[in-house]
N, CA, C and O atoms as a printed pandas DataFrame, in Angstrom:
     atom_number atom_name residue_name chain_id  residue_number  x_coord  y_coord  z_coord
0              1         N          UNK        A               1  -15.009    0.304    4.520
1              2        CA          UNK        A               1  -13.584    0.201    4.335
2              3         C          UNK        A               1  -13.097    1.388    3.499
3              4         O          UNK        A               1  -13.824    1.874    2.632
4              5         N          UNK        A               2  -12.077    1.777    3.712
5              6        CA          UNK        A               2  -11.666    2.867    3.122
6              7         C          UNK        A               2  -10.165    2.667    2.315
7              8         O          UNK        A               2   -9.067    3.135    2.619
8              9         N          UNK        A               3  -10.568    1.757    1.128
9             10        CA          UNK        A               3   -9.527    1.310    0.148
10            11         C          UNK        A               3   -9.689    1.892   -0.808
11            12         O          UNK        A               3  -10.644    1.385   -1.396
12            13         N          UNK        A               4   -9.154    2.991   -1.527
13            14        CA          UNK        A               4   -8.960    3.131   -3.125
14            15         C          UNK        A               4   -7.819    2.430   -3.976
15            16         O          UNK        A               4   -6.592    2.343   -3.933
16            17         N          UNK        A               5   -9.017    1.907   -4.889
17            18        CA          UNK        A               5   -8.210    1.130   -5.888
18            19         C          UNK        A               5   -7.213    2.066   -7.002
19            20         O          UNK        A               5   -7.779    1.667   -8.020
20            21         N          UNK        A               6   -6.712    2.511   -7.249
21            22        CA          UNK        A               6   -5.671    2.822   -8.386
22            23         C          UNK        A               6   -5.575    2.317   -9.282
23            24         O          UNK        A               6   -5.585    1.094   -9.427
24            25         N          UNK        A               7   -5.428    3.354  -10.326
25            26        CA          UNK        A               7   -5.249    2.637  -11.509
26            27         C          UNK        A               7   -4.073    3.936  -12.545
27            28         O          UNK        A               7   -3.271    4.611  -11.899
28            29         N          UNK        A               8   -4.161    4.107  -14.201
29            30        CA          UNK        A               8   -2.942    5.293  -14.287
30            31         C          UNK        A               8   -3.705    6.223  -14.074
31            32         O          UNK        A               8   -3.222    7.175  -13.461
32            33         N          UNK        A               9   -4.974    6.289  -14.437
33            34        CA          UNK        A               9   -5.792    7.833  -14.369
34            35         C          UNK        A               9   -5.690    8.259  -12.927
35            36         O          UNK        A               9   -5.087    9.319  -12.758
36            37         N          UNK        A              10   -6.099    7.725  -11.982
37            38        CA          UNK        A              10   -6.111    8.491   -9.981
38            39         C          UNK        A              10   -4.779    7.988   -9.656
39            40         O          UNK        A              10   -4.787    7.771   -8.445
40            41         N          UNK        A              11   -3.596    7.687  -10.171
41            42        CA          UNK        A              11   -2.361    7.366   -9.487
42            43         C          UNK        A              11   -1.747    8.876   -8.948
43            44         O          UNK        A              11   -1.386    9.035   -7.782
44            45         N          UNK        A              12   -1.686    9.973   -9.998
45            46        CA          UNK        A              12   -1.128   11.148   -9.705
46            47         C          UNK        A              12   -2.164   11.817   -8.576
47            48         O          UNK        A              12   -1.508   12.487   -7.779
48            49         N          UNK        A              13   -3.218   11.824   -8.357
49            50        CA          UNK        A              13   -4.021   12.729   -8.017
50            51         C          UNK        A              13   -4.106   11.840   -6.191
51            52         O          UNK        A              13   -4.509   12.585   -5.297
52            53         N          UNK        A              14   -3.881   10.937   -5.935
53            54        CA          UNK        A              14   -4.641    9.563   -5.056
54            55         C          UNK        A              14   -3.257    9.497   -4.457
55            56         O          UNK        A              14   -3.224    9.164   -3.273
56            57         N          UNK        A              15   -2.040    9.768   -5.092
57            58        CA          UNK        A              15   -1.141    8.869   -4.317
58            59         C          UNK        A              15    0.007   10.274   -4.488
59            60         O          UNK        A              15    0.366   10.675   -3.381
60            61         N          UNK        A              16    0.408   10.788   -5.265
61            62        CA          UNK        A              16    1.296   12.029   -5.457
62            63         C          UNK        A              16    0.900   13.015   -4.607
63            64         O          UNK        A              16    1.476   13.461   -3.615
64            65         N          UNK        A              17   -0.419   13.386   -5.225
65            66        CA          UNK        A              17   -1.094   14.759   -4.509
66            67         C          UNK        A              17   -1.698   14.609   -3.030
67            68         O          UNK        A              17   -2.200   15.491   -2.334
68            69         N          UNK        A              18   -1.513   13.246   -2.741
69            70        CA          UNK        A              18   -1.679   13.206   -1.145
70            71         C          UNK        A              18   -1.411   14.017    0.019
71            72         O          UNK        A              18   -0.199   13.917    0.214
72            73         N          UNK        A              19   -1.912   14.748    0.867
73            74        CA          UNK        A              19   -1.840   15.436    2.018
74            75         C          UNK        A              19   -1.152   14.464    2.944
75            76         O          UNK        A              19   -0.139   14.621    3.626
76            77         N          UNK        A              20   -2.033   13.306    2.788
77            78        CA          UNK        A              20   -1.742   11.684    4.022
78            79         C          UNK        A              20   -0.714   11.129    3.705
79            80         O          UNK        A              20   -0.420   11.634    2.622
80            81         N          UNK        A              21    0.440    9.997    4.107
81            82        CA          UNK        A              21    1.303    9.319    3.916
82            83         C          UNK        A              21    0.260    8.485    2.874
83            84         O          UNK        A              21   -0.970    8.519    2.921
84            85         N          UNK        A              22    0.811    7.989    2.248
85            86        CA          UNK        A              22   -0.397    6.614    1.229
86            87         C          UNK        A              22    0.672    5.043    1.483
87            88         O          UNK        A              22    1.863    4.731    1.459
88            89         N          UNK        A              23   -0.400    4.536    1.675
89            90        CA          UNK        A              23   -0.004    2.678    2.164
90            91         C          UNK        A              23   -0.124    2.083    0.717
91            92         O          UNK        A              23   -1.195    2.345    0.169
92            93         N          UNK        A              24    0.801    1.304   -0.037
93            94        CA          UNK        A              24    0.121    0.611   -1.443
94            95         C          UNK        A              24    0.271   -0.036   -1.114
95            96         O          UNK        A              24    1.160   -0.321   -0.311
96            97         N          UNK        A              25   -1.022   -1.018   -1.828
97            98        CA          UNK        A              25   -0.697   -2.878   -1.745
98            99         C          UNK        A              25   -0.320   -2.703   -3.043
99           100         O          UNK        A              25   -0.618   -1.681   -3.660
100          101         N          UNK        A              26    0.364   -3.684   -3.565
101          102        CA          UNK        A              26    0.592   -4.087   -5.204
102          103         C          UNK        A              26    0.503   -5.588   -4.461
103          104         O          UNK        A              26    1.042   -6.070   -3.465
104          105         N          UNK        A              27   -0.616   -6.162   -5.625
105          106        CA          UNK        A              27   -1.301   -7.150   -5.638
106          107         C          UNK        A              27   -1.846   -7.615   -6.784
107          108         O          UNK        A              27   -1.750   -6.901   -7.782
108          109         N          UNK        A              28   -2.547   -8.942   -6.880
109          110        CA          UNK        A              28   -2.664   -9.369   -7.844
110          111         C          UNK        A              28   -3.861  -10.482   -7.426
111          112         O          UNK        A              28   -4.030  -11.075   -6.361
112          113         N          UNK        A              29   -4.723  -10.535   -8.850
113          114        CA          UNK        A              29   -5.767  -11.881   -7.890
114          115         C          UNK        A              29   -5.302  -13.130   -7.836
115          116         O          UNK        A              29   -5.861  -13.974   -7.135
116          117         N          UNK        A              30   -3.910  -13.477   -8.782
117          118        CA          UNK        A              30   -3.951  -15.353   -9.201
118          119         C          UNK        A              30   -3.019  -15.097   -7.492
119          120         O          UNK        A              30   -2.624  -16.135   -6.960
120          121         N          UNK        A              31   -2.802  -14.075   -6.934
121          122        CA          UNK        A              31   -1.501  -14.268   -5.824
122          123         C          UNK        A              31   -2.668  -14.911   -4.214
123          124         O          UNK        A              31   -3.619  -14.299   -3.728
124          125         N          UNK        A              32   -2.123  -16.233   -3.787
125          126        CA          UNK        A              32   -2.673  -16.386   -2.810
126          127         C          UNK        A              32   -2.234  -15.589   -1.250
127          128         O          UNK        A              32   -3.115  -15.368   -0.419
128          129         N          UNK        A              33   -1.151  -15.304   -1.061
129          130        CA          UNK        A              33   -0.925  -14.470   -0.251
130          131         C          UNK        A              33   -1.639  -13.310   -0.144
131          132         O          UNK        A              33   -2.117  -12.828    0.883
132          133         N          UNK        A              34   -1.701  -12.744   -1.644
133          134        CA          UNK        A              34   -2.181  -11.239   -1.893
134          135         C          UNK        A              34   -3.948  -11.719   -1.138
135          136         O          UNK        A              34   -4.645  -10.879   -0.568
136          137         N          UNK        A              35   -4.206  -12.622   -1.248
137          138        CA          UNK        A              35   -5.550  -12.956   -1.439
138          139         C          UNK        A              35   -5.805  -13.153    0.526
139          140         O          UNK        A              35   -6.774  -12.765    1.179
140          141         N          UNK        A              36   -4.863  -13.698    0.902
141          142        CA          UNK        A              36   -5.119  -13.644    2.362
142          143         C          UNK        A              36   -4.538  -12.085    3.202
143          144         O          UNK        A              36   -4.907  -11.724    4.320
144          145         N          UNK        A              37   -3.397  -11.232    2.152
145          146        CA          UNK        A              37   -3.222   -9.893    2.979
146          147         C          UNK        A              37   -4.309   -9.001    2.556
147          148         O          UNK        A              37   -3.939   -7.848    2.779
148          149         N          UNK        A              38   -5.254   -9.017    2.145
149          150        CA          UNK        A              38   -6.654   -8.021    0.979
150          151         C          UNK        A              38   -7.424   -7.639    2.734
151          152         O          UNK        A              38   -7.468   -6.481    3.151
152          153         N          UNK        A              39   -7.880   -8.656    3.428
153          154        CA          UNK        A              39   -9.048   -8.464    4.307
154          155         C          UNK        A              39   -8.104   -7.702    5.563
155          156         O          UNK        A              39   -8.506   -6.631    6.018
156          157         N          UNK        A              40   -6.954   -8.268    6.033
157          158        CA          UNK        A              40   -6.111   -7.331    6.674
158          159         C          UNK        A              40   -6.205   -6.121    6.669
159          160         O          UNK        A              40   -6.604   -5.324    7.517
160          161         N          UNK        A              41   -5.547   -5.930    4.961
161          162        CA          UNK        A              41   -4.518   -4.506    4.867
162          163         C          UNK        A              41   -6.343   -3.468    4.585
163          164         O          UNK        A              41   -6.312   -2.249    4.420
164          165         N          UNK        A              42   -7.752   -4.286    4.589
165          166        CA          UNK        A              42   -8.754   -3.638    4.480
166          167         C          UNK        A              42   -9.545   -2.841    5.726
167          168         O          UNK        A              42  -10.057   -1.726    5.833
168          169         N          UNK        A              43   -9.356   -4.138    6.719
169          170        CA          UNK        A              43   -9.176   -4.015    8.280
170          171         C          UNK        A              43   -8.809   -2.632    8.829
171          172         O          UNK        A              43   -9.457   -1.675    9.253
172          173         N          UNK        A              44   -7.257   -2.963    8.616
173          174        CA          UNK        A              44   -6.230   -2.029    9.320
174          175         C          UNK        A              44   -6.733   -0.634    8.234
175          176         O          UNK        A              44   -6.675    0.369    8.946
176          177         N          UNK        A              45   -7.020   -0.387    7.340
177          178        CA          UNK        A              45   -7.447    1.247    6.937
178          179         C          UNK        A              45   -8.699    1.899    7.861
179          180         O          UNK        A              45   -8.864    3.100    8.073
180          181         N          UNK        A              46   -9.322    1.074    8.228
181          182        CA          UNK        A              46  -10.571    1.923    9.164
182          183         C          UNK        A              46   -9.672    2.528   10.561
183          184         O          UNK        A              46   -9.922    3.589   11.134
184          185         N          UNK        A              47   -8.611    1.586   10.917
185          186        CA          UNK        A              47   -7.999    1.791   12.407
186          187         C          UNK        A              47   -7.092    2.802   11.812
187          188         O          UNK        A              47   -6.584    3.411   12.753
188          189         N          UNK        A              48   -6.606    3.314   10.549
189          190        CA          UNK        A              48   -5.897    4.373   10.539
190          191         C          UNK        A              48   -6.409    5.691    9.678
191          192         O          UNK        A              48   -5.739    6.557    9.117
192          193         N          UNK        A              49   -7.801    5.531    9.776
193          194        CA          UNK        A              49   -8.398    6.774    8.754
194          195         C          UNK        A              49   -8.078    8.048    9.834
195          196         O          UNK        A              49   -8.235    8.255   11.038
196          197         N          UNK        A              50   -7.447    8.889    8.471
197          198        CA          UNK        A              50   -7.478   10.371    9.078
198          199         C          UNK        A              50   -5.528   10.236    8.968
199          200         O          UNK        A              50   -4.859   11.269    8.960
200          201         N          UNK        A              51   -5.025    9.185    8.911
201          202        CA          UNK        A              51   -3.507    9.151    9.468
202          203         C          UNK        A              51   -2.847    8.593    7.819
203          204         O          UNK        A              51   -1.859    8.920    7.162
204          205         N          UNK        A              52   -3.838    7.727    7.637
205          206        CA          UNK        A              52   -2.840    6.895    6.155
206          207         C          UNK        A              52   -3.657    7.116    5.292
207          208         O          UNK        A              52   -4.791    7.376    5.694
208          209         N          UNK        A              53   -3.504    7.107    4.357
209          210        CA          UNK        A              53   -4.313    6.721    3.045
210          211         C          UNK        A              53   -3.906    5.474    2.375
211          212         O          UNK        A              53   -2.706    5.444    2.100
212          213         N          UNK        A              54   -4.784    4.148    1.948
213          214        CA          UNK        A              54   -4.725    3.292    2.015
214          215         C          UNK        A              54   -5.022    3.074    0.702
215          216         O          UNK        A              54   -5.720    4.021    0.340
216          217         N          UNK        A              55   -4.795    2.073   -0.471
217          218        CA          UNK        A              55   -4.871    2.283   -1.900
218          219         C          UNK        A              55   -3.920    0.462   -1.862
219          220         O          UNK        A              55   -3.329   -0.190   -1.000
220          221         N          UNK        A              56   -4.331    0.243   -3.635
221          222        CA          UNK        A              56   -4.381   -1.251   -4.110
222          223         C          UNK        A              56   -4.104   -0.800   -5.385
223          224         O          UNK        A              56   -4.755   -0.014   -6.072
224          225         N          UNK        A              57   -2.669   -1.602   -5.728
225          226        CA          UNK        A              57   -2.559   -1.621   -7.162
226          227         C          UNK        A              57   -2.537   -2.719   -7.644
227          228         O          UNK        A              57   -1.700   -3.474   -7.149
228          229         N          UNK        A              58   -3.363   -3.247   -8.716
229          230        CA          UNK        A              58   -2.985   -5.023   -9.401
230          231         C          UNK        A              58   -2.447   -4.969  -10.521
231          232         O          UNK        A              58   -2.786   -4.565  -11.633
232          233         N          UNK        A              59   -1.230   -5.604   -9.918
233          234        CA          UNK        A              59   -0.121   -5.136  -10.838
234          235         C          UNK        A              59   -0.502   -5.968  -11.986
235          236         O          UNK        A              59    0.265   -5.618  -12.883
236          237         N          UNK        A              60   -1.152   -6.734  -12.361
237          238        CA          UNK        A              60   -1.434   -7.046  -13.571
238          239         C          UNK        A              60   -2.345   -6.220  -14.989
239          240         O          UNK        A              60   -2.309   -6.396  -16.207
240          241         N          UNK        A              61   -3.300   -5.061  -13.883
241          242        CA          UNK        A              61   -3.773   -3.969  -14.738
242          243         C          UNK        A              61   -3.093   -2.962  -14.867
243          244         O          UNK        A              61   -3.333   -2.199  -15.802
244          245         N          UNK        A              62   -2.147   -2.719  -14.029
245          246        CA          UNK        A              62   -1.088   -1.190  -14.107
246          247         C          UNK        A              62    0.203   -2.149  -14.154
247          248         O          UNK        A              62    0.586   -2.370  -13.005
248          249         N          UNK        A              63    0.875   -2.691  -14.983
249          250        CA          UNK        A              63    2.210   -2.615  -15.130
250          251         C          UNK        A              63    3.350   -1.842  -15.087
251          252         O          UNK        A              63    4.383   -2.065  -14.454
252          253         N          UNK        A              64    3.046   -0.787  -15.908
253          254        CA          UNK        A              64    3.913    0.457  -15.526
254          255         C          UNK        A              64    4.105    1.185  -14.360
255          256         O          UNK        A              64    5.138    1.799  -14.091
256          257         N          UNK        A              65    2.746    1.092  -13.415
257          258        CA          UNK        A              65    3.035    1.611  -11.731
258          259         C          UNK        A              65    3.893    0.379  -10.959
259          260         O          UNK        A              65    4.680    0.797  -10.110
260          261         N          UNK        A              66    3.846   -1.107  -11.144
261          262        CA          UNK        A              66    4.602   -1.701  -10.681
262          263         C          UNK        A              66    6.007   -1.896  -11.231
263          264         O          UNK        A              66    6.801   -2.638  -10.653
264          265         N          UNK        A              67    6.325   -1.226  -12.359
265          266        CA          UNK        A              67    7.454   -1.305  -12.767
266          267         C          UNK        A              67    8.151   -0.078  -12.116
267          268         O          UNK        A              67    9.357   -0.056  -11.869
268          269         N          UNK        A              68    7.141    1.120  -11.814
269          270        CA          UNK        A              68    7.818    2.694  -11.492
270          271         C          UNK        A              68    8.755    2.446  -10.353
271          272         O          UNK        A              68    9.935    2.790  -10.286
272          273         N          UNK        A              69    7.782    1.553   -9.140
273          274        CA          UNK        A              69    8.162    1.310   -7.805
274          275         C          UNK        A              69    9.243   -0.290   -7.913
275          276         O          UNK        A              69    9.419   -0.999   -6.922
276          277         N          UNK        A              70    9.715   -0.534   -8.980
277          278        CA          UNK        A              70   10.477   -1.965   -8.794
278          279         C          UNK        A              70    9.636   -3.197   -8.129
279          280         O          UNK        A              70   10.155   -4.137   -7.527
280          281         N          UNK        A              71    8.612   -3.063   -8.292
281          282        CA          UNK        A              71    7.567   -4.275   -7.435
282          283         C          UNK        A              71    8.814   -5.719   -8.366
283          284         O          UNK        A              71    9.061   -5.765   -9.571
284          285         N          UNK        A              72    9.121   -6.279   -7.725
285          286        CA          UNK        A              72   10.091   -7.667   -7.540
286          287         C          UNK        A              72    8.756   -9.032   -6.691
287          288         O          UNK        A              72    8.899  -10.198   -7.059
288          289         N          UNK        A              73    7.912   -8.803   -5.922
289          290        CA          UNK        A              73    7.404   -9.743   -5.725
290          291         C          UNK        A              73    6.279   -9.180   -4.802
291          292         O          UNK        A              73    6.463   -8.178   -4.111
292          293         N          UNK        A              74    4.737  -10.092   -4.832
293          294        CA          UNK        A              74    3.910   -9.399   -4.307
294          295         C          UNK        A              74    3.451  -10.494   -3.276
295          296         O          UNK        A              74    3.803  -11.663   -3.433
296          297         N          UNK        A              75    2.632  -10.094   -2.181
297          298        CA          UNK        A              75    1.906   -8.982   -2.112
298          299         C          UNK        A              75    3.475   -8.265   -1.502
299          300         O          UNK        A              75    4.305   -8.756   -0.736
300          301         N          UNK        A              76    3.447   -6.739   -2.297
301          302        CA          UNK        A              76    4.191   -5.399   -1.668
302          303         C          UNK        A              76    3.394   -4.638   -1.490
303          304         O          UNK        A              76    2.454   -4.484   -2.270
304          305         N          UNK        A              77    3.622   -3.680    0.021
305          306        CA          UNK        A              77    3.095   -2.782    0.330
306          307         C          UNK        A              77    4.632   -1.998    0.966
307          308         O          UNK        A              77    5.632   -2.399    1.561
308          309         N          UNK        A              78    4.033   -0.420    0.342
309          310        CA          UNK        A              78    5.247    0.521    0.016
310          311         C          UNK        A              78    4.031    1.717    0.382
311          312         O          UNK        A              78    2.836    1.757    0.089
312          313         N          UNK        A              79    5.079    2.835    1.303
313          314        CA          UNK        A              79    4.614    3.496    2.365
314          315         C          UNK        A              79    4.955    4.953    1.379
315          316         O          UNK        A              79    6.122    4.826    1.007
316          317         N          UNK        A              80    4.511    5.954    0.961
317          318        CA          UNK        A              80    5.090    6.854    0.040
318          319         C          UNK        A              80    4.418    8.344    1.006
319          320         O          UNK        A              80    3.639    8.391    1.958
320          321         N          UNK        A              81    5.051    9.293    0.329
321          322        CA          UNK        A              81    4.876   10.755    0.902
322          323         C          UNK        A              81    4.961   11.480    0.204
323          324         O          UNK        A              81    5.541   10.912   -0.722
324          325         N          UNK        A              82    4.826   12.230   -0.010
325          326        CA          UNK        A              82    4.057   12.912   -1.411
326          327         C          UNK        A              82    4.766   12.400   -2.714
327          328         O          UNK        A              82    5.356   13.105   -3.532
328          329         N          UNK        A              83    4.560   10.717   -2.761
329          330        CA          UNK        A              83    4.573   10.418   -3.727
330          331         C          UNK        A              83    6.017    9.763   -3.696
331          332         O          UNK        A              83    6.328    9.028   -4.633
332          333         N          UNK        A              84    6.858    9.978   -2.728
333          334        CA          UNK        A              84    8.358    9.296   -2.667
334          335         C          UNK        A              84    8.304    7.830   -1.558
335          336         O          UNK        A              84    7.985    7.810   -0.370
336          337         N          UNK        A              85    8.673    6.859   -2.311
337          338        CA          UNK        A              85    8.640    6.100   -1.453
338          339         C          UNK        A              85    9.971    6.322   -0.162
339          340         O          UNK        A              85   11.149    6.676   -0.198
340          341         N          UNK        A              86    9.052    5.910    0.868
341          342        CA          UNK        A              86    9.710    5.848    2.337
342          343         C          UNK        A              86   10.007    4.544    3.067
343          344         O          UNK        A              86   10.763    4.479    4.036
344          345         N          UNK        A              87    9.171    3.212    2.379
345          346        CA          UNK        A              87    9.532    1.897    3.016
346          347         C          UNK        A              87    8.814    1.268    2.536
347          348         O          UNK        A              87    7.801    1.561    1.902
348          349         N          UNK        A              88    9.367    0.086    2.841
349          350        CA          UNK        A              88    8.683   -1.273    2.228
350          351         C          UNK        A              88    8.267   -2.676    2.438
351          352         O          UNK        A              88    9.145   -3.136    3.168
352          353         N          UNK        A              89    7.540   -3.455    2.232
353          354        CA          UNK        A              89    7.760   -4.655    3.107
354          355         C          UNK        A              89    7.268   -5.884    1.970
355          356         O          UNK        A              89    6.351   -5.427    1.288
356          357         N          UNK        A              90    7.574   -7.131    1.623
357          358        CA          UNK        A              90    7.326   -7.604    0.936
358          359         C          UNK        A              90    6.821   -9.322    1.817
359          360         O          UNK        A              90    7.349   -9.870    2.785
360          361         N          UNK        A              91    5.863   -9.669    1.140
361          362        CA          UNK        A              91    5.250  -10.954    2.139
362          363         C          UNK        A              91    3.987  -11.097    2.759
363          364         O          UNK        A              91    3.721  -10.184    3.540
364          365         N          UNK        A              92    3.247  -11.865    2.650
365          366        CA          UNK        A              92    1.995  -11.571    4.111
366          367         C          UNK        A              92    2.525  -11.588    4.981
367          368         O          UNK        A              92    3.321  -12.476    5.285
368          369         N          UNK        A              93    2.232  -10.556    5.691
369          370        CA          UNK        A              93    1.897  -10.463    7.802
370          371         C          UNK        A              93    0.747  -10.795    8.081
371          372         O          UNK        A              93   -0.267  -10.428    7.486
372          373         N          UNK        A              94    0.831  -11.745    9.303
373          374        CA          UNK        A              94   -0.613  -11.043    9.753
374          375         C          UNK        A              94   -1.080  -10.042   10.423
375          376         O          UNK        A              94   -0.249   -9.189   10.734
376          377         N          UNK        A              95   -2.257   -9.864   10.774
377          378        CA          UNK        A              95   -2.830   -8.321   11.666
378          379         C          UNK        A              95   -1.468   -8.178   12.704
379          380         O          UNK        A              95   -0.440   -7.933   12.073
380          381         N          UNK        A              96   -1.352   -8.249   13.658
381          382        CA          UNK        A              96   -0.626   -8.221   14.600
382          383         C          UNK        A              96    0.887   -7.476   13.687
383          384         O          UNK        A              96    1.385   -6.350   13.691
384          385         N          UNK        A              97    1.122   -8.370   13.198
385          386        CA          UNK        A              97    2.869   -7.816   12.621
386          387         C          UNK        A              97    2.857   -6.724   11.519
387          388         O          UNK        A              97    3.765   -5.922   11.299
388          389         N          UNK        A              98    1.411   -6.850   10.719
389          390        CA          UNK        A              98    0.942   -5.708    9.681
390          391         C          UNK        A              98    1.335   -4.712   10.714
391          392         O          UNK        A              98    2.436   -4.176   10.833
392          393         N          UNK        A              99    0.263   -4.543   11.450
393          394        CA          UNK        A              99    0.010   -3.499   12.175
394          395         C          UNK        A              99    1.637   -2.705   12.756
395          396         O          UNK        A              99    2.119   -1.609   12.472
396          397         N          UNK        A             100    2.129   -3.790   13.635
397          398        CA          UNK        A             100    3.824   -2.912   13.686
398          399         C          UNK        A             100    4.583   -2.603   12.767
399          400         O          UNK        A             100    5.410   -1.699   12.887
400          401         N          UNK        A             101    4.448   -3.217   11.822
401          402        CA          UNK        A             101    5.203   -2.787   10.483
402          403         C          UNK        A             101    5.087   -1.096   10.019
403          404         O          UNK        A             101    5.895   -0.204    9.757
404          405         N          UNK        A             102    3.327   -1.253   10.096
405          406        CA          UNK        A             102    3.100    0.473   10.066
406          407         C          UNK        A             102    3.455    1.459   10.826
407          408         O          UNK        A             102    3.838    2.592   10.533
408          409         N          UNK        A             103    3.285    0.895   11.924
409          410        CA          UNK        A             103    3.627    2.113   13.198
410          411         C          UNK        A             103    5.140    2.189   12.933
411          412         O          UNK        A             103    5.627    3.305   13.110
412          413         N          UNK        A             104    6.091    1.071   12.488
413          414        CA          UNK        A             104    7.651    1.156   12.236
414          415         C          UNK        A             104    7.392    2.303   10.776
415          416         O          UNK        A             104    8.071    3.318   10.616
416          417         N          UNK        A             105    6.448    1.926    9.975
417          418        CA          UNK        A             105    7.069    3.225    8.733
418          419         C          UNK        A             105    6.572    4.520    9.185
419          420         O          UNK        A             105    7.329    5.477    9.347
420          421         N          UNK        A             106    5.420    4.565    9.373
421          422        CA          UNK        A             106    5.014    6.168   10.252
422          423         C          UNK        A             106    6.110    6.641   10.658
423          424         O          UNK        A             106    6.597    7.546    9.980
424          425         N          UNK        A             107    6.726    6.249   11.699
425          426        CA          UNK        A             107    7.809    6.626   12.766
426          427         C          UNK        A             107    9.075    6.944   11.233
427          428         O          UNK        A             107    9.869    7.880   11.321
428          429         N          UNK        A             108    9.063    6.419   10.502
429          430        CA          UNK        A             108   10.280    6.487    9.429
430          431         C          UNK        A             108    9.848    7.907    9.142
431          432         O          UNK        A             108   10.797    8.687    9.078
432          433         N          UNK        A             109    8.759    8.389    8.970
433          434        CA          UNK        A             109    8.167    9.430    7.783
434          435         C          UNK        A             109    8.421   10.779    9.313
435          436         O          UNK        A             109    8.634   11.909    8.873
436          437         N          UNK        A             110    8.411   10.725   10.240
437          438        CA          UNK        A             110    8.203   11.622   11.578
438          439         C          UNK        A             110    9.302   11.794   11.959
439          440         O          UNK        A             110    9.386   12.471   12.984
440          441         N          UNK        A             111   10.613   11.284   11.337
441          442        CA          UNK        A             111   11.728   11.458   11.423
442          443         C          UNK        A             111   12.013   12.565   11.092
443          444         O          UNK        A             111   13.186   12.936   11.121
């Protein structure tokens, strides 16, 4: 699987200095949703290596990265480009609707 976890030290370097669009989860362990979107949003990074860069923040160890991005409720996953967010989605999906959700923010960023 090709998930990097984040934290403040690799946030600038992992998610700013990105070449790739970067996918965040902001997540958390007491979150049961977060806990059923984890194997998904882990899934779907092998089907987009080379295209996304895929990364996990728990917002309970980085507060200040979930405060940067307004995280309001998790699981959020927020689509960024060199470091600016481009979209957002808040809720579990499952595979199926994950998956269009992405191909809908890609298409945002190719605009």
């Amino acid at each position: 699987m090709a998930v990097t976890h984040i934290n403040n030290d690799n946030f600038k370097k992992e998610v700013n200095e990105s070449d790739l669009p970067v996918l965040i989860d902001f997540w958390a362990s007491w979150c049961g949703p977060c806990k059923m979107m984890g194997p998904v949003f882990e899934e779907l990074s092998d089907e987009y290596k080379g295209k996304i860069k895929f990364v996990k923040i728990d917002t309970d160890s980085t507060p200040e990265l979930s405060a940067q991005f307004s995280i309001q409720g998790i699981p959020c996953l927020v689509m960024t480009k060199k470091g600016k967010e481009v979209a957002r989605t808040v809720g579990f999906l499952p595979r199926p609707a994950l998956k269009k959700k992405i191909d809908d923010m890609l298409g945002q960023i190719s605009k």
